[in-house]
N, C-alpha and C positions, 0 to 999 in steps of 0.2 A: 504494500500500500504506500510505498514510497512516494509514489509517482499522482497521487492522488489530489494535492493540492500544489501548488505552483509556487516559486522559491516566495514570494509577498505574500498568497496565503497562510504558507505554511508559519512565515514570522510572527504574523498577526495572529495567528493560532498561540504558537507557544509564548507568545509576550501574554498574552492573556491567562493562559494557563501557567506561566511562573509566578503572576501578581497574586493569583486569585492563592496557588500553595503558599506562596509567602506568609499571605493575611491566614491562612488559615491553620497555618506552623506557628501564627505567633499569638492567634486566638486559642491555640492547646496548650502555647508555654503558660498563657495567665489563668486558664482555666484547671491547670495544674496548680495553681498556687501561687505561681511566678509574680509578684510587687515588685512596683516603680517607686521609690521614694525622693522626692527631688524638694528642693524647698519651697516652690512653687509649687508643686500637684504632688499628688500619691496617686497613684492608678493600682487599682483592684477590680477583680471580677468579684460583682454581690451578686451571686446564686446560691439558691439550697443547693445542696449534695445533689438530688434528684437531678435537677437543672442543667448541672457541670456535667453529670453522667451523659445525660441526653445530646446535650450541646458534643463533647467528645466525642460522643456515638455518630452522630452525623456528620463530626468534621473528618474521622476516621472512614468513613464510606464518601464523602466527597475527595479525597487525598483518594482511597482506591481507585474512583472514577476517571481522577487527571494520572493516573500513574498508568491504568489501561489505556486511555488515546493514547497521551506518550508515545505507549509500544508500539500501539497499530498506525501511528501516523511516523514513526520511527523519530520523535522528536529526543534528541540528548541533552544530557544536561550541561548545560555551562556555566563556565568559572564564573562570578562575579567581584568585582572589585568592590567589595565595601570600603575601600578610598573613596572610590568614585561617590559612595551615597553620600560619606562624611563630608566631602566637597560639595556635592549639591545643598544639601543639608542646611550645612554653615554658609554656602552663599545667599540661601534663599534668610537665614537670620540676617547676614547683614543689613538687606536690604529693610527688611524690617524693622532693626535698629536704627538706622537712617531714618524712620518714617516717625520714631518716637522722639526725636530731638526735640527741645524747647520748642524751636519755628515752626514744625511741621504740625506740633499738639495746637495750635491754631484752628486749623482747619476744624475742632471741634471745641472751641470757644476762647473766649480771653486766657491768657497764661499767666499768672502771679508773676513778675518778674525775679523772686526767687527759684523760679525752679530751674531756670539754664542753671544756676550755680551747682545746686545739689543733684539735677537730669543729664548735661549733657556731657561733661568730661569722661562718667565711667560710661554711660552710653556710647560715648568713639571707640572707648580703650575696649569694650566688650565688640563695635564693629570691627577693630584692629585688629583683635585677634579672631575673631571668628574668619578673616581674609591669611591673615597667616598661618590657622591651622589646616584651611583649606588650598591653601599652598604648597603645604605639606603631604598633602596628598596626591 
């Protein structure tokens, strides 16, 4: 079944079928118990036991489902560079950093003229570095 979709199908096929197993490898890590604790957010999954089982069970038989096309559309697996996410990642914070400066908090009303002092220097130094760690990548 090689020969079945054409080389632009076949991509469009498995770009969709690796997002879809990503979310769904990373919906079984939290569903396992897997916490984010960050200072800003915590992320957990709130399910009864019942729930988590259920949810598992069906992420377990969708994961079989993308693993059989796979074979029959003869899709493999490839490497990914988690640089590359870290990079996208952190550029897409810069730009958002950029959007929280003093000047820009305008755009959703007057600004106390204290806040550049106390908002915008570690706001750069956090765009500065989120541009050098993706540099690094």
């Amino acid at each position: 079944m090689d020969d079945l979709l054409n080389t632009s199908q076949k991509f469009s096929v498995f770009v969709t079928l690796r997002a879809s197993e990503e979310r769904l490898r990373q919906a079984d890590a939290w569903l396992q118990g897997k916490e984010e604790h960050g200072r800003l957010y915590h992320r957990a999954v709130k399910l009864s036991p019942e729930q988590r089982a259920l949810a598992r069970q069906q992420i377990a038989e969708a994961l079989s489902v993308i693993d059989d096309l796979a074979h029959k559309l003869a899709l493999e697996a490839a490497d990914d560079d988690a640089g590359a996410h870290i990079r996208a990642g952190l550029s897409e914070s810069w730009a958002n950093l950029c959007d929280i400066r003093s000047e820009k908090l305008r755009r959703y009303g007057a600004v106390r003229p204290e806040v550049s002092a106390v908002l915008d220097e570690p706001v750069e130094q956090l765009a500065q570095l989120a541009l050098a760690i993706a540099a690094l990548m």
